[in-house]
N, CA and C atoms as a LAMMPS dump frame, in Angstrom:
ITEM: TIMESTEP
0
ITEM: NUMBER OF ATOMS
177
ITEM: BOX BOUNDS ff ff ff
-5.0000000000000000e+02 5.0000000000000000e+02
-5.0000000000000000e+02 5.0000000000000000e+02
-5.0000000000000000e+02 5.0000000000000000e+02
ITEM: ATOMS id mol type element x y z
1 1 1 N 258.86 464.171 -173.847
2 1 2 C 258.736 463.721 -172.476
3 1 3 C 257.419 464.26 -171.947
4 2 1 N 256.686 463.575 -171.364
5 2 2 C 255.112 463.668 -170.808
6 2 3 C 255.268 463.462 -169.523
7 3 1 N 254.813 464.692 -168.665
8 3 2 C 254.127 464.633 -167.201
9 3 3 C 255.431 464.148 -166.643
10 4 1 N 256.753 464.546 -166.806
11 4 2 C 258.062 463.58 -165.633
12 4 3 C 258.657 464.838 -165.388
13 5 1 N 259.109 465.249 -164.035
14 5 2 C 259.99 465.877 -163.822
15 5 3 C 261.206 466.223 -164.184
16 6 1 N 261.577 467.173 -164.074
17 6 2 C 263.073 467.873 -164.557
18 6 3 C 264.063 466.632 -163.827
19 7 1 N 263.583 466.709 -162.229
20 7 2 C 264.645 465.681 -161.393
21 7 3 C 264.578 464.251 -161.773
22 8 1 N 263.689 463.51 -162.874
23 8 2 C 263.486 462.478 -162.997
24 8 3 C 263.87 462.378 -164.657
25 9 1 N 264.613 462.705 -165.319
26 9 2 C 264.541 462.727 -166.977
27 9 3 C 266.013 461.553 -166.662
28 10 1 N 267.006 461.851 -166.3
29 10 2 C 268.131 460.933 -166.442
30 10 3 C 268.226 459.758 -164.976
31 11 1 N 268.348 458.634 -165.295
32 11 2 C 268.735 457.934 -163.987
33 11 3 C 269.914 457.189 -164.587
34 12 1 N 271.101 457.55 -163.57
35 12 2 C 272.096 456.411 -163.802
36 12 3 C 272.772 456.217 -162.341
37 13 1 N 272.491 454.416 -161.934
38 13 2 C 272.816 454.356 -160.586
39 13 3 C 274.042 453.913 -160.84
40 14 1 N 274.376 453.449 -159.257
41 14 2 C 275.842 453.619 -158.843
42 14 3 C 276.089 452.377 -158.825
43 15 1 N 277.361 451.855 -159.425
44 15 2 C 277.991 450.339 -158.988
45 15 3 C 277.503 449.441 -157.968
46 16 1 N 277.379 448.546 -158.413
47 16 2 C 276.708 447.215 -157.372
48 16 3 C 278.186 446.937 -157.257
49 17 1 N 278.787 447.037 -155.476
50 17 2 C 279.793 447.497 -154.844
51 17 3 C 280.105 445.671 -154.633
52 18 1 N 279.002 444.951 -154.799
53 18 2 C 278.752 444.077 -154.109
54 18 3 C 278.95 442.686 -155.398
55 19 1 N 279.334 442.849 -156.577
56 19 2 C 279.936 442.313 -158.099
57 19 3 C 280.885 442.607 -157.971
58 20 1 N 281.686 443.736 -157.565
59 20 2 C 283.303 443.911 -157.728
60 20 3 C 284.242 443.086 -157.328
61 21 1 N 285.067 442.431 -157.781
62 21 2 C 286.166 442.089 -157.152
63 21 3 C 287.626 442.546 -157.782
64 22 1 N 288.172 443.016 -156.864
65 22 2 C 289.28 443.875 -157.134
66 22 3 C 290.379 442.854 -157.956
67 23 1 N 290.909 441.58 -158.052
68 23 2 C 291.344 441.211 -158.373
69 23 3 C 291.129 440.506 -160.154
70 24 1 N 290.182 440.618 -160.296
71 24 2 C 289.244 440.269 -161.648
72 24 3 C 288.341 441.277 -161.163
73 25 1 N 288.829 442.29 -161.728
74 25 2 C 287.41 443.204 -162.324
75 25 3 C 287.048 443.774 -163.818
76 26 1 N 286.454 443.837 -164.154
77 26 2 C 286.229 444.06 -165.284
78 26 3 C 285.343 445.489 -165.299
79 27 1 N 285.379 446.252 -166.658
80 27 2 C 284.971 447.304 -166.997
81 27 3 C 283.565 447.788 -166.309
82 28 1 N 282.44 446.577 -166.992
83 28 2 C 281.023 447.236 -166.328
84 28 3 C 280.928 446.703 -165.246
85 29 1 N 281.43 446.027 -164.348
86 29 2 C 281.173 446.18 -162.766
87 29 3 C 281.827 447.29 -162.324
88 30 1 N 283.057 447.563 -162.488
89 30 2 C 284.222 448.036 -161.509
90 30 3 C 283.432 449.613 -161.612
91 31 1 N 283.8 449.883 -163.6
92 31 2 C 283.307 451.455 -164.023
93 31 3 C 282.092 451.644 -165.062
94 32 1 N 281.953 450.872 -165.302
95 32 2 C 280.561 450.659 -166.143
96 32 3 C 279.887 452.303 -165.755
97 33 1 N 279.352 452.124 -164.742
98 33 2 C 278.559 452.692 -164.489
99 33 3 C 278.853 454.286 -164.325
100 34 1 N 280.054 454.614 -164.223
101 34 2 C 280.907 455.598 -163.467
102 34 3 C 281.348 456.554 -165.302
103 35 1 N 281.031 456.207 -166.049
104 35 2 C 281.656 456.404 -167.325
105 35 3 C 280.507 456.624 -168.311
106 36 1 N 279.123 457.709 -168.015
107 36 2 C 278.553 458.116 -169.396
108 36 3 C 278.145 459.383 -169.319
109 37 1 N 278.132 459.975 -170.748
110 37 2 C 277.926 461.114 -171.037
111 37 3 C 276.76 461.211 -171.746
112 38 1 N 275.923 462.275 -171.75
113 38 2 C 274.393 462.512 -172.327
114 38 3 C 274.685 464.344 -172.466
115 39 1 N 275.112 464.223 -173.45
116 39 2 C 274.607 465.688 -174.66
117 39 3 C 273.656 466.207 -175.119
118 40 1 N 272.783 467.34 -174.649
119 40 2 C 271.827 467.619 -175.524
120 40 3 C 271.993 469.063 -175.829
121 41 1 N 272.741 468.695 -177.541
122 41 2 C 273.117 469.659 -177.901
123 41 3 C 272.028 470.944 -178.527
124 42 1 N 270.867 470.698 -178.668
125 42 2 C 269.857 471.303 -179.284
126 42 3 C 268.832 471.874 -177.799
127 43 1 N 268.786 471.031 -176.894
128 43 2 C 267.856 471.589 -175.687
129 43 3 C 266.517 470.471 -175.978
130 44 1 N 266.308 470.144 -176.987
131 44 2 C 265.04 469.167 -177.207
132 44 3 C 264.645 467.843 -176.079
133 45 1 N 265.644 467.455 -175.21
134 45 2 C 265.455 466.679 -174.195
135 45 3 C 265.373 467.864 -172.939
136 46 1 N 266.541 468.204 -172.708
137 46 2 C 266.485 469.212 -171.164
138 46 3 C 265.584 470.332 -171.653
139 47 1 N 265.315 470.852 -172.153
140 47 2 C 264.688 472.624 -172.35
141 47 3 C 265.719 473.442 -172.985
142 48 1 N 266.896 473.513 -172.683
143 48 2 C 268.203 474.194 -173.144
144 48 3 C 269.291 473.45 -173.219
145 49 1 N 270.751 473.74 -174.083
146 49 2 C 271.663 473.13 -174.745
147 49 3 C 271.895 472.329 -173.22
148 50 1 N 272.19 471.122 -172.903
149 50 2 C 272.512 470.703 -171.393
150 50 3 C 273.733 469.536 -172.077
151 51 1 N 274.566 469.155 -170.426
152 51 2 C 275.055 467.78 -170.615
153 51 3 C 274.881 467.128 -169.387
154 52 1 N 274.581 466.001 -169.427
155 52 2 C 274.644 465.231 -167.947
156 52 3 C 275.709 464.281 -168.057
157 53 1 N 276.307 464.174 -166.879
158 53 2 C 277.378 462.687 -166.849
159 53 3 C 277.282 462.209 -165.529
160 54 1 N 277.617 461.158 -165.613
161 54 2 C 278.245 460.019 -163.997
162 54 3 C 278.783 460.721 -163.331
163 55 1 N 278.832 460.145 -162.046
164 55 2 C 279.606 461.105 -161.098
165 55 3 C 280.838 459.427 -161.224
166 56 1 N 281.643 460.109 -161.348
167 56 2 C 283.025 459.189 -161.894
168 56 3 C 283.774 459.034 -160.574
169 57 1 N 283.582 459.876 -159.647
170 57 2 C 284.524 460.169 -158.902
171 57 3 C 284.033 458.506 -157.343
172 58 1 N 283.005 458.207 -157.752
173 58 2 C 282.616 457.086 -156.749
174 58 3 C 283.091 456.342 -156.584
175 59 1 N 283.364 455.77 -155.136
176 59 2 C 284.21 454.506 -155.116
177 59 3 C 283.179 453.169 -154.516
């Protein structure tokens, strides 16, 4: 990683609130987005062993 900030290495946005429909929803609208994990078990991406995930808890 070259010249990017610590606060800028992962982006994962939040549900387009505005695709959902509660009655037919499906996985990557509803939680797609709400559901990933990033391991770095060695530190070679973050600096040290890290994990990042979704904030799951969004509605």
């Amino acid at each position: 990683v070259y010249n990017t900030s610590s606060g800028n290495l992962v982006f994962n946005g939040r549900p387009n609130l505005g695709a959902v429909n509660p009655s037919d929803c499906v996985d990557m609208d509803c939680d797609g987005l709400k559901k990933s994990l990033l391991i770095d078990i060695d530190g070679t991406f973050f600096g040290q062993p890290s994990t990042a995930f979704s904030q799951a808890e969004y509605n």
